[in-house]
N, C-alpha and C positions, 0 to 999 in steps of 0.2 A: 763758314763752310770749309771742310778741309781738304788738301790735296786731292782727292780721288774722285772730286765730285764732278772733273770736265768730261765733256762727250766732242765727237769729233764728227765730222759735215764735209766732205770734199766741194761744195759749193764755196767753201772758203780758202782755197788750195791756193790760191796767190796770198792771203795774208797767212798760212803753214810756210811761205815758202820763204817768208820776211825771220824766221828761228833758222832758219836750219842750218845755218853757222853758227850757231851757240855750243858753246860746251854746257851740256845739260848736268853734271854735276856740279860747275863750279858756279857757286851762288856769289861770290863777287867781280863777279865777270857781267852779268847779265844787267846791271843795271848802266851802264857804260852802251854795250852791246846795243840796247832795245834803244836808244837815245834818237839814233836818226832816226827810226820809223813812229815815231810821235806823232809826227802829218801825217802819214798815213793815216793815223784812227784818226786823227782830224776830221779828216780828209772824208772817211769814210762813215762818219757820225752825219758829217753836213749832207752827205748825199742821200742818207738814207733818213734822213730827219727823226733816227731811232736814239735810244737811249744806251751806250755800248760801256764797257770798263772790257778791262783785259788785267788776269790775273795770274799769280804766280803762288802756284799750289806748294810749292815746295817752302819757301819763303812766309807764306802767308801773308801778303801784301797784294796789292792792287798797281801793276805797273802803269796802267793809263785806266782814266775814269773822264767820261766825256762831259760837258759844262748839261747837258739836258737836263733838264730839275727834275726829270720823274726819278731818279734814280739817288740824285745828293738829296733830297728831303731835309731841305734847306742848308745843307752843311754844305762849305766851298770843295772844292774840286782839293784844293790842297791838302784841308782838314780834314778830309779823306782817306789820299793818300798819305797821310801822316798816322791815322787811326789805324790802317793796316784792319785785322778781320775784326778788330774789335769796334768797327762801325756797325756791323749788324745787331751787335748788343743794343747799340743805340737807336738803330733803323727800324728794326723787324718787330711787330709786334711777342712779345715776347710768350704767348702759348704756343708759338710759332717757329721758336726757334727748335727745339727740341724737335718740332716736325724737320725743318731741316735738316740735324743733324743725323736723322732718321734715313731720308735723302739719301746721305751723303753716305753712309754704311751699306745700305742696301745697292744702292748705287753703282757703289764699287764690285761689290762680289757679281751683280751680273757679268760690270765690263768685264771684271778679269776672265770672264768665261766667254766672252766672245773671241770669234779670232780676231790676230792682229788685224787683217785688211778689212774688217767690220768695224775696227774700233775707230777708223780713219772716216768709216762713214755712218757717222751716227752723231745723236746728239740726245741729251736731255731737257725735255723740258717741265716746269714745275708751275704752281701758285702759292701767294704767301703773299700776306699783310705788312706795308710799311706804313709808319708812322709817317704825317706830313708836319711841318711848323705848325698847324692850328690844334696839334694833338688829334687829330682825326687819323683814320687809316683808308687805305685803298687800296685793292688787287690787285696786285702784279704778275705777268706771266716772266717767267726767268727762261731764256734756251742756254745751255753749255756748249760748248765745242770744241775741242783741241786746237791750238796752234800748235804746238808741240808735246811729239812723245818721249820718252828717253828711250833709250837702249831695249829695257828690261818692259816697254809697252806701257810705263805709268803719264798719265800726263802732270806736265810741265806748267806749262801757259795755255789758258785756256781765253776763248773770245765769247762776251758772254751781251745778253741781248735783252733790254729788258721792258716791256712795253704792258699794256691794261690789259689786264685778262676778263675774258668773257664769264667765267663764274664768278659764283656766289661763298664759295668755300674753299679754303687752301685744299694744298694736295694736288691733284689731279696729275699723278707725275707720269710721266711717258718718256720711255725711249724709245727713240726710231735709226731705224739703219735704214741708209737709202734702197740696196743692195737685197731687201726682206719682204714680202709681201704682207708681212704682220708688225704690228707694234707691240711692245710691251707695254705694261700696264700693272703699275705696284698699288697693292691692296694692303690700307692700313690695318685694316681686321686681322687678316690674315697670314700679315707679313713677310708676304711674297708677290713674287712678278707672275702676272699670265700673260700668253698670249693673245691679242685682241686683233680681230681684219682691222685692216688701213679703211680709214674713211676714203672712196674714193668718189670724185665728183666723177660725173659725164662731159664732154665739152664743153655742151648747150651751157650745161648748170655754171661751168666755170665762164662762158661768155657773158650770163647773167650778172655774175659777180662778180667779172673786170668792170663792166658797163654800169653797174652799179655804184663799184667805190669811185667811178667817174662826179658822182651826181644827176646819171641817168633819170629820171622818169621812167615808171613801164610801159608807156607813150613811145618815149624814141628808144629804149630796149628793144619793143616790139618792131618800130618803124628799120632800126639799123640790121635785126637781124632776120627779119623778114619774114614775123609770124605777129598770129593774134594779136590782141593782151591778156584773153583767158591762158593764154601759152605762158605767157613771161610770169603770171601768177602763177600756175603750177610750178613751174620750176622753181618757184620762190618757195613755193610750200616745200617741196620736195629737200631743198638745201634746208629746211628750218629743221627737220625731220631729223635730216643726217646729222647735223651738227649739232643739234639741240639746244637749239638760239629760238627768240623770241623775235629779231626784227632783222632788218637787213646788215644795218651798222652791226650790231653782233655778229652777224655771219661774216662780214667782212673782218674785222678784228681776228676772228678764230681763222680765216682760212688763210689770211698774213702770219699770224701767230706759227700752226701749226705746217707751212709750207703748202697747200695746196692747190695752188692756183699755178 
């Protein structure tokens, strides 16, 4: 994937604020630089029990990639970072790359259209087949996001998040600005972005679906938040509708994925 492919999230404004002593053109500076915040993505892998890397668009390398196996597909954490972007050759299902690199062009010419203080809040996110040790593949959802921009509004280092997507088919790429009441939404037909309404839940529906990825029952859903159970099943339907998932754990997976809860 190349340089232009990050998006930026001000929910991540304390790790932006871990660059912002960097000299963004001098590229051997930055491996020195980024050294002590290593724990930090540690740090911040173990808490979130996600699958994280952090990348350097300019460079084409991978400054931190976290031990989570959804993401190394059996190669070590080192072999990795030694491979630099030519891990995806080996990773990515390969009618798949070319989808990415699709991504990653189109990608671009939105952001550079948005404004700067849009660019600070937004992100991409995508789907795409990786290959596992057994030669088998499985769906992964990829989110983008800036740590750093340069000068000139291109990103740097980008914090990248990568966990099971709830479809069936690459693609499905979206960018969202937190600051937008709409999404974007690229069309491989087409090739171009529209805009699409923001999925938005109700509270109830997001009380459902805290209470849920609990391990809830519709039993104590109903008994905690003090209705029916034909209640707690509507709103289930109703979440299934918006989000266009089949069971609960899908909904839950998509509404972590895509920020909605």
């Amino acid at each position: 994937m190349n340089r232009d492919a990050g998006f930026s999230n001000m929910k991540l404004k304390d790790v932006y604020r871990l660059f912002e002593g960097l000299n963004s053109t001098d590229g051997n500076r930055t491996g020195d630089s980024l050294n002590p915040f290593l724990n930090i993505f540690d740090a911040f892998a173990r808490i979130t029990g996600q699958s994280i890397h952090v990348t350097d668009y300019y460079q084409r390398r991978f400054v931190y990639v976290s031990s989570d196996p959804l993401f190394l597909c059996g190669y070590k954490v080192e072999e990795i970072l030694q491979m630099g972007y030519s891990f995806y050759e080996k990773a990515v299902v390969k009618e798949d790359l070319a989808l990415l690199e699709e991504i990653d062009k189109k990608g671009h010419e939105l952001f550079c259209r948005l404004p700067l203080e849009s660019r600070l809040r937004s992100m991409l996110s995508f789907d795409y087949r990786m290959l596992q040790p057994d030669g088998k593949s499985i769906m992964v959802n990829q989110r983008n996001t800036p740590a750093f921009l340069t000068e000139q509004g291109e990103v740097r280092f980008a914090l990248c998040v990568v966990s099971l997507s709830t479809h069936k088919h690459p693609g499905n790429v979206i960018i969202k600005v937190d600051d937008i009441l709409h999404n974007y939404e690229y069309s491989f037909e087409s090739k171009k972005w529209r805009k699409v309404s923001r999925i938005l839940l109700t509270e109830r529906e997001k009380d459902v679906l805290r209470l849920s990825a609990r391990g809830c029952s519709n039993d104590v859903i109903a008994d905690t938040l003090f209705i029916n159970l034909s209640t707690v099943k509507f709103h289930k339907t109703n979440i299934y509708d918006k989000l266009n998932v089949k069971n609960i754990t899908e909904a839950v997976t998509f509404a972590n994925n895509y920020n909605l809860l």
